[in-house]
C-alpha positions in Angstrom: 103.0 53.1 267.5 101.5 55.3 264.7 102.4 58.2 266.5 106.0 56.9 266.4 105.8 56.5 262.2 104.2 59.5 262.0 107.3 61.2 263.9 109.9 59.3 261.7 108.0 60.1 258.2 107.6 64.3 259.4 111.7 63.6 260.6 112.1 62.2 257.1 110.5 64.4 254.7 112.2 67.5 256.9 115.3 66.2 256.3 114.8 66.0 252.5 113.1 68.8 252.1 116.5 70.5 253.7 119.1 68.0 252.1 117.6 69.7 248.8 116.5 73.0 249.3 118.5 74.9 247.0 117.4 72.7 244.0 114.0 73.3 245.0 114.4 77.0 245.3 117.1 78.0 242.4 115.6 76.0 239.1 118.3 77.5 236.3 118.4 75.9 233.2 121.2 74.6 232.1 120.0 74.1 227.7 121.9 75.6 225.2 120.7 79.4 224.6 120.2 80.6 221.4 121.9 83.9 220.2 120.7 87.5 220.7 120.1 87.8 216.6 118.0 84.7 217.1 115.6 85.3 219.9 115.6 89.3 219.5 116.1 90.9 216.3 117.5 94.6 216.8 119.0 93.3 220.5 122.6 92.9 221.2 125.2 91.1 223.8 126.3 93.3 226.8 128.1 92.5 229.4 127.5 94.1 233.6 130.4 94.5 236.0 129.3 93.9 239.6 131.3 95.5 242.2 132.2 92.5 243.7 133.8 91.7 240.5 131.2 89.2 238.9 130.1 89.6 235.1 126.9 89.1 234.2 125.7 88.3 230.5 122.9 90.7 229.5 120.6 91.5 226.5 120.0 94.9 225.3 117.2 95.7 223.1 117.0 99.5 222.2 114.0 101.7 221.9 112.1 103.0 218.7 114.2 106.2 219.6 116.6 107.9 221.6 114.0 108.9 224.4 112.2 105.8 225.4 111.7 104.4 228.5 113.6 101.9 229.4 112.8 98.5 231.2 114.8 96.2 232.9 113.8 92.3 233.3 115.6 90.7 235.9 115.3 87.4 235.4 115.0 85.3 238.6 116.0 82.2 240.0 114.6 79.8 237.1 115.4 79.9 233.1 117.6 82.2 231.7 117.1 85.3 229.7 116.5 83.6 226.1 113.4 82.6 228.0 112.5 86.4 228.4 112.5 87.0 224.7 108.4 87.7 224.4 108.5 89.5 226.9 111.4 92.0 226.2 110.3 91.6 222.4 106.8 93.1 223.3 107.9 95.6 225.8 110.2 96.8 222.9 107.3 96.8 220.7 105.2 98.9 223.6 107.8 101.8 222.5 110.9 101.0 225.7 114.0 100.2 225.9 114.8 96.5 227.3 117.6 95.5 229.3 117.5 91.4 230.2 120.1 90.1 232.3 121.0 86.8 234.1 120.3 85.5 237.5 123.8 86.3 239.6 123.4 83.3 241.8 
């Protein structure tokens, strides 16, 4: 008998766990995002052109100077890039170049 519950509760939590696996796995969040000029001063809008045709939104935050190094922050499956902003905003402050851009899926 608890053999028998222990089998339906494992059957149970399996299933749910693959009924909502994507949620579990890709967290974005859906919030307004503030604009470039507010979460990175100096940074601007910039648009990227997959090859399969998809556009991703992207932030651009230029070096001190013409030769810096230049990072990119791919953002991953949760947030968005707004929530990249101290990150790209001390990278740029390291001396590089920043490019942030959105998660594709």
């Amino acid at each position: 008998m608890a053999a028998g519950i222990v089998v339906l509760v494992l059957v149970l939590v399996t299933g749910l766990l693959w009924a909502f696996q994507r949620r579990l796995i890709y967290l974005p969040d859906a919030g307004p995002q503030q604009p470039v000029e507010a979460a990175l001063p100096r940074a601007r809008e910039v648009a990227l052109q997959t090859a399969d045709g998809l556009r991703l939104a992207a932030w651009y935050v230029p070096g001190p100077d013409a030769g810096a190094a230049a990072v990119l922050v791919a953002n991953g499956n949760g947030g968005h890039r707004g929530l990249r902003a101290p990150l790209a905003q001390a990278l740029r402050d390291a001396g590089m170049a920043v490019l942030l851009f959105d998660y594709r899926g």
